[in-house]
N, C-alpha and C positions, 0 to 999 in steps of 0.2 A: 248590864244595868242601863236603864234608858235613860237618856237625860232630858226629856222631855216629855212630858206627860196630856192628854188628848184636850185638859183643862186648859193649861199651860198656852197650847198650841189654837186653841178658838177662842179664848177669854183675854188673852192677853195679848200672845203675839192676832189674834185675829186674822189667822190665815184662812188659804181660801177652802171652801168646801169640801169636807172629804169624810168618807164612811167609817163611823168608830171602829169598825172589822180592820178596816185597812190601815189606820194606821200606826199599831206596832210592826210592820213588815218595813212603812217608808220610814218610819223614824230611826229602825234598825241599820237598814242601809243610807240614809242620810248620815246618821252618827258614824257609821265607818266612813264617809268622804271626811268630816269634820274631823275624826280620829288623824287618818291620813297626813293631811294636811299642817296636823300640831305638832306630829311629829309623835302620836298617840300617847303625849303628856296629858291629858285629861283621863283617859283609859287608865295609864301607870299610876296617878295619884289619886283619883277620884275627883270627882266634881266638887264634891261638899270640903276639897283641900283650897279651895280657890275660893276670892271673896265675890262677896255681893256680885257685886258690878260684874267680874270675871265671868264667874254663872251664869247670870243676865246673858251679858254677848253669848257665851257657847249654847245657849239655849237659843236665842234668836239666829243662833249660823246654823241651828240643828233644822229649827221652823224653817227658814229659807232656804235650805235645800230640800225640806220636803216639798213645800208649793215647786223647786224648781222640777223636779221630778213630776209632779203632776201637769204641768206646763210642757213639759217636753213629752210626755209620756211611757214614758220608762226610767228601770234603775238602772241599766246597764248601758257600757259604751256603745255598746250596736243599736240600740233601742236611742240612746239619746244623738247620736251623730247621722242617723238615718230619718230624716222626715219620713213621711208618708208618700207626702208627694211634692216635687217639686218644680213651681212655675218661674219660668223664664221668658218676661212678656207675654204672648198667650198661648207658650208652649207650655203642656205640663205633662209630666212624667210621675208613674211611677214609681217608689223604690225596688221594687221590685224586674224592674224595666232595661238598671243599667246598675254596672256594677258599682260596689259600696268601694271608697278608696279609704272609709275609715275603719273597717274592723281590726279588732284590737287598740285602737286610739282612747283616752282619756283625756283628752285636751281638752272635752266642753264637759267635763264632769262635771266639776265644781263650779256651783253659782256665783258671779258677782256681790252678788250681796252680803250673801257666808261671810267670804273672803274679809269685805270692810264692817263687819259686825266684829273678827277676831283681830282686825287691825290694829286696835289699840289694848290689844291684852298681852301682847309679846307672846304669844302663843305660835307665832308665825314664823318667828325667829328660828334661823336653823345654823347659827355660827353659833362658838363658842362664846358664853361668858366670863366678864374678867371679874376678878374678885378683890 
């Protein structure tokens, strides 16, 4: 079930340009980094179990990882840890040039922004609570 919808995502959150074909594929794989990341309590209880506000954020971590994903241009860790090409002063390379030290890596999956959109939902929380 998607948690954000193409309305959602140009009317509100105002992200950046993208073709209504494409995006239930990035909303798809955005919501699994967000899923990931909660520890896929949004996924186990549903969206509509979480208030207002809660909603609000997972819907603006869902939009900002898809702009991130557009921005880097890809969903996967090869795709997003691999530039295109990379300059070093007025050297530029390739990626195809020299070898990737990042495949298999997820270190730069997750956007920034995501991250401080669920910041204050306890969603992030991965210890135990006390009762």
């Amino acid at each position: 079930m998607a948690y954000v919808d193409y309305d959602f995502y140009t009317a509100i959150y105002f992200g950046e340009e993208i073709e209504v074909k494409d995006f239930p594929k990035l909303e798809a794989k955005a919501r699994d980094k967000i899923d990931e990341i909660t520890f896929y309590r949004v996924q186990k209880k549903g969206l509509d179990s979480f208030s207002e506000f809660v909603q609000t954020q997972i819907k603006k971590a869902v939009c900002a990882q898809i702009e991130y994903f557009i921005e880097l241009g890809g969903t996967t860790a090869v795709a997003v840890n691999n530039a295109d090409t990379v300059n070093i002063g007025r050297t530029a390379m390739k990626a195809n040039e020299f070898a990737s030290t990042a495949l298999g890596t997820d270190a730069r999956m997750i956007c920034s922004d995501a991250r401080a959109f669920l910041s204050a939902t306890g969603l992030l929380y991965s210890g135990i609570g006390v009762v």
